[in-house]
C-alpha positions in Angstrom: 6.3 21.7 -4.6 3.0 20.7 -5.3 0.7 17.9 -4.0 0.7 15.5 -7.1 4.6 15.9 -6.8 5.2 15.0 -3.2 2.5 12.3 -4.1 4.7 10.6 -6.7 8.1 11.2 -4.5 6.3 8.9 -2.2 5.0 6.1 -4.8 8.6 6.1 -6.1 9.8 4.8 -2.7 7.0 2.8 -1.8 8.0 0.7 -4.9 11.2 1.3 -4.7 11.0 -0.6 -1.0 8.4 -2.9 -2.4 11.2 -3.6 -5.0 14.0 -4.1 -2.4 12.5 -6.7 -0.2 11.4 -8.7 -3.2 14.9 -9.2 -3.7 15.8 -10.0 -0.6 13.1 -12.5 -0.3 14.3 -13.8 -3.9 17.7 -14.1 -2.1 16.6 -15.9 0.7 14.5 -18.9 -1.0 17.7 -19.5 -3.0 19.9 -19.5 -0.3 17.1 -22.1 1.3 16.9 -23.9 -1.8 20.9 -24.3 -1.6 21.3 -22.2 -5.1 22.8 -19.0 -4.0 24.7 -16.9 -6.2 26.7 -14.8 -3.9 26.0 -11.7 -5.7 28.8 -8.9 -5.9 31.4 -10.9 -3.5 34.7 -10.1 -6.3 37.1 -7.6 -6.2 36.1 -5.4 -8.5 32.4 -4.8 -6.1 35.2 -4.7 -3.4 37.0 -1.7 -5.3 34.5 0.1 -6.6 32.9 0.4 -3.1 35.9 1.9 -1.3 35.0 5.7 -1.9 31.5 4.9 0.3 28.8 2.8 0.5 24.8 3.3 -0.7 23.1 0.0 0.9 19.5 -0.5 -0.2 18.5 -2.0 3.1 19.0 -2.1 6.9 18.6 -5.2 8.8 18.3 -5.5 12.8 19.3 -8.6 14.0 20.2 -11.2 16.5 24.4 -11.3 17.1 23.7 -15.5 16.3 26.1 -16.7 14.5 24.1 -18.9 12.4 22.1 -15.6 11.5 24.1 -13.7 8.6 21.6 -11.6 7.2 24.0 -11.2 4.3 23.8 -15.0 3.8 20.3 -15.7 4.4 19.1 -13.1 1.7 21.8 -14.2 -0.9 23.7 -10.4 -0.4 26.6 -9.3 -1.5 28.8 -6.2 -0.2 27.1 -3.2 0.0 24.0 -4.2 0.0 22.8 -4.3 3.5 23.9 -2.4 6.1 23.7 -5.0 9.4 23.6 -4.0 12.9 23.2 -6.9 15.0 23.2 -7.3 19.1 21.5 -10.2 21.4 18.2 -10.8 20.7 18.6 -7.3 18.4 17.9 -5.7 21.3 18.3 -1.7 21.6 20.4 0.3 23.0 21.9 3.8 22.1 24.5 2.6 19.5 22.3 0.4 18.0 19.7 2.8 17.8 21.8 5.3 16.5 23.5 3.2 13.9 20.0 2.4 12.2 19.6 6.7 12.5 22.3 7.0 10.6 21.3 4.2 7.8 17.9 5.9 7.9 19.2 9.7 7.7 22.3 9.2 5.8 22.8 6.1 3.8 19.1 7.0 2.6 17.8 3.1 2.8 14.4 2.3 2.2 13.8 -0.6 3.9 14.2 -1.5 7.5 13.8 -5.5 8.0 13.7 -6.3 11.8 14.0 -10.3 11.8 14.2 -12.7 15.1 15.1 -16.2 14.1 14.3 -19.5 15.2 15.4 -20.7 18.8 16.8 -17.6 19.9 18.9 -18.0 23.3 18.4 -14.5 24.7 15.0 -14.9 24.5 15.0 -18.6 26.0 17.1 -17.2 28.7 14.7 -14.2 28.8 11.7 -16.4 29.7 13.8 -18.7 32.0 15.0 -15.3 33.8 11.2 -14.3 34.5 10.5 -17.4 36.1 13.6 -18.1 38.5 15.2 -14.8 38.6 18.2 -16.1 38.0 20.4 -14.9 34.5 23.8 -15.6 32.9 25.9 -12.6 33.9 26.9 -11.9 30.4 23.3 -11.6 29.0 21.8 -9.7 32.2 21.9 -6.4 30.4 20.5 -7.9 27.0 17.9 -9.6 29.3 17.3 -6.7 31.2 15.7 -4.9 27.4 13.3 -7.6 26.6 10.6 -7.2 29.9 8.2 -5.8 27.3 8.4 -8.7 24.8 8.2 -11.2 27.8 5.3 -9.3 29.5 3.3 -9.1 26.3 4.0 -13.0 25.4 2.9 -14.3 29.2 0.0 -16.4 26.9 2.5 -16.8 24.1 1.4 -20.9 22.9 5.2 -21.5 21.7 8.6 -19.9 21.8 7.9 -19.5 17.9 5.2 -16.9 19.1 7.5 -15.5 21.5 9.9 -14.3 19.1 7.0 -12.9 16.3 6.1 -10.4 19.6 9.9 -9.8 20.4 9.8 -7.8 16.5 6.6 -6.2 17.1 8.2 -5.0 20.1 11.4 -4.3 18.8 9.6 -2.6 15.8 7.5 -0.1 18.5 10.4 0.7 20.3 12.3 2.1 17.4 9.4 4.2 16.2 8.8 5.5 20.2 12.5 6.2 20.5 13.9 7.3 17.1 12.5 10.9 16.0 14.7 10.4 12.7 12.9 6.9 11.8 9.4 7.7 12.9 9.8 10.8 10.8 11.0 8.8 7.7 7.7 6.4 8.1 5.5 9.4 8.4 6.9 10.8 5.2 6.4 7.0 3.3 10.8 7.3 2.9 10.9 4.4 5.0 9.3 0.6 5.1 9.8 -1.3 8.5 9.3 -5.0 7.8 9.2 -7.6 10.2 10.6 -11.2 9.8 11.8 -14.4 11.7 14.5 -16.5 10.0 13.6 -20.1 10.3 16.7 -21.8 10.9 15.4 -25.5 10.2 14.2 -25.1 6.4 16.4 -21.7 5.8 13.4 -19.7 5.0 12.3 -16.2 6.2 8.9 -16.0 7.4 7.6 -12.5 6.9 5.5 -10.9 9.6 2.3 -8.8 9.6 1.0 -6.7 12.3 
């Protein structure tokens, strides 16, 4: 294969992602606006996705319940493959789920998205100060002492949760082989993102 090829395999997916994530974003402001179309949500989409699936994007996100990633971006089946936990945080499943969206479903995009308010991380920050944790989120707790050591200056919770994604976003390039390999050959786009639960909107983050 020669250079110029490889070179044009990796603008086709750079615009292919590029293409994506317009979408989504698309999605989201008409969702926001209160004019989504619930794309591909009848049976026949239902049918004709029942021999497999081939979802354009992954999204990592918090288990919320007023964070749907499928409603926020105005989604319809198939298009997203979602793998959600407290505060999105990692563990082996999780990491391994997003693998296999990487190395198998062949997505291009990876969004990692906090939201507005999250609890875990409220709980996280209340945790580093008392000691003291709800049982049920000690575990969940337990995986964010990066994001709440790196946000010790943080001026608001909103900044809090911008560094939980960069973090989040590190830790699945240091851990993951499969998806630090898909960056390095340009198959894959990580972007990062915080869903503003007040106006609807998803604010897209650079770092």
């Amino acid at each position: 294969m020669t250079q110029e090829t490889v070179s044009d395999i990796n603008y086709a997916d750079e615009n292919q992602a590029n293409s994506v994530w317009t979408r989504m974003l698309e999605g989201n402001k008409r969702f926001a606006r209160g004019e989504a179309a619930h794309p591909w949500q009848d049976q026949a989409t239902r049918e004709s996705l029942l021999e497999g699936q081939n979802p354009s994007a992954a999204v990592l996100t918090c288990a919320d319940s007023r964070v749907a990633p499928e409603i926020i971006f105005d989604e319809g089946l198939g298009d997203l493959f979602t793998v959600r936990s407290a505060g999105g945080v990692l563990d082996q499943a999780i990491l391994n789920s997003l693998e296999y969206a990487v190395s198998q479903l062949h997505v291009s995009v990876l969004v990692v998205m906090s939201h507005e308010k999250c609890g875990l991380l409220e709980a996280a920050l209340t945790s580093a100060k008392t000691g003291k944790a709800p049982k049920s989120l000690e575990y969940a707790i337990s995986q964010t002492h990066s994001t709440v050591e790196a946000a010790q200056d943080a001026d608001s919770q909103a900044d809090v949760e911008r560094i939980h994604i960069s973090t989040l976003i590190m830790q699945l390039v240091e851990r993951s082989e499969i998806i630090a390999e898909a960056l390095a050959k340009e198959e894959l786009k990580i972007v990062g993102a915080r869903y503003i639960m007040s106006n609807g909107l998803v604010e897209v983050l650079s770092f």
